[in-house]
C-alpha positions, -999 to +999 in steps of 0.1 A: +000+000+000+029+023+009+047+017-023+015+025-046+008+056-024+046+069-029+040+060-070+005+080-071+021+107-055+056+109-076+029+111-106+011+137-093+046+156-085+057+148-123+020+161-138+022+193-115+060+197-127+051+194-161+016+215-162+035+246-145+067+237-170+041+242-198+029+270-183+058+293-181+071+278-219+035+295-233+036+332-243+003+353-238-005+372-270+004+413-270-010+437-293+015+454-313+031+484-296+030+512-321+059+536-331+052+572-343+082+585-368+084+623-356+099+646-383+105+684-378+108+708-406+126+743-411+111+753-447+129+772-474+104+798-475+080+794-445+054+820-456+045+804-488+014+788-478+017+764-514+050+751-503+033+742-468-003+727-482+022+704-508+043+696-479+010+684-462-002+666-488+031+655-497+031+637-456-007+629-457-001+604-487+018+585-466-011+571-448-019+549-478+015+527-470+014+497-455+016+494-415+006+537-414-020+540-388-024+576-390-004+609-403-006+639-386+007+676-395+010+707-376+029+743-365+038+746-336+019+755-306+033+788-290+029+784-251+037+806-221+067+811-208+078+775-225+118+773-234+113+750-256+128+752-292+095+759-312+113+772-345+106+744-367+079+759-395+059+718-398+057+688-382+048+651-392+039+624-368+030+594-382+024+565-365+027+528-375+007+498-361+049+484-349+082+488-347+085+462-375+063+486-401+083+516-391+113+494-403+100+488-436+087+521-443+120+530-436+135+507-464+107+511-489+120+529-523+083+555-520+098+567-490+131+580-509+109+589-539+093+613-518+118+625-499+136+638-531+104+647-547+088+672-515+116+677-487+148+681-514+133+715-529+109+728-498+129+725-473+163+733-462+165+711-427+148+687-408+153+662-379+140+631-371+127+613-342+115+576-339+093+570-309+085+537-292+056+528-271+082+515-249 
């Protein structure tokens, strides 16, 4: 009796050990974290309201790539008694479903095409920022 009591119980012990085992091997599914490409522009002529609307177009086109959750444009918003460095004339967030579509954006020829085709003649700097959720 002794003997099949110590056998139950060492199986038990070995299904317990092998259920929690499992259990720590299995990964939970997580949503995506997005990432939001930040880009900050001083144009060439930053009064010429057709230079800014085809900038904003130019950015807004992007939402039709793959991965592009959203594109956003903007000035800047002048606030009191900020120090901030608010003499960028436009800026373009747009944010990707992950890290992984910001990646290939990144890579993708369109991207150069309109880099050369809107930012090479309207504007004379600009800095980048990649954000992570993270």
């Amino acid at each position: 009796m002794r003997t099949l009591w110590k056998m139950s119980w060492g199986r038990v012990a070995l299904g317990l050990c092998l259920a929690l085992a499992g259990a720590a091997c299995r990964t939970t599914p997580t949503s995506p974290q997005p990432a939001t490409h930040v880009v900050l522009m001083w144009m060439k002529h930053p009064d010429s309201t057709y230079d800014r609307a085809r900038l904003i177009r130019g950015a807004r086109s992007l939402q039709m790539m793959p991965g592009v959750v959203r594109v956003d444009t903007g000035r800047t918003v002048p606030m009191e008694n900020d120090q901030t460095d608010r003499s960028f004339d436009l800026g373009v967030a747009i944010t990707f479903r992950d890290r992984a579509a910001l990646g290939r954006y990144e890579r993708d020829p369109r991207r150069a095409a309109a880099l050369e085709r809107y930012l090479s003649p309207l504007v004379q700097r600009y800095v980048v920022y990649n954000l992570g959720s993270r």
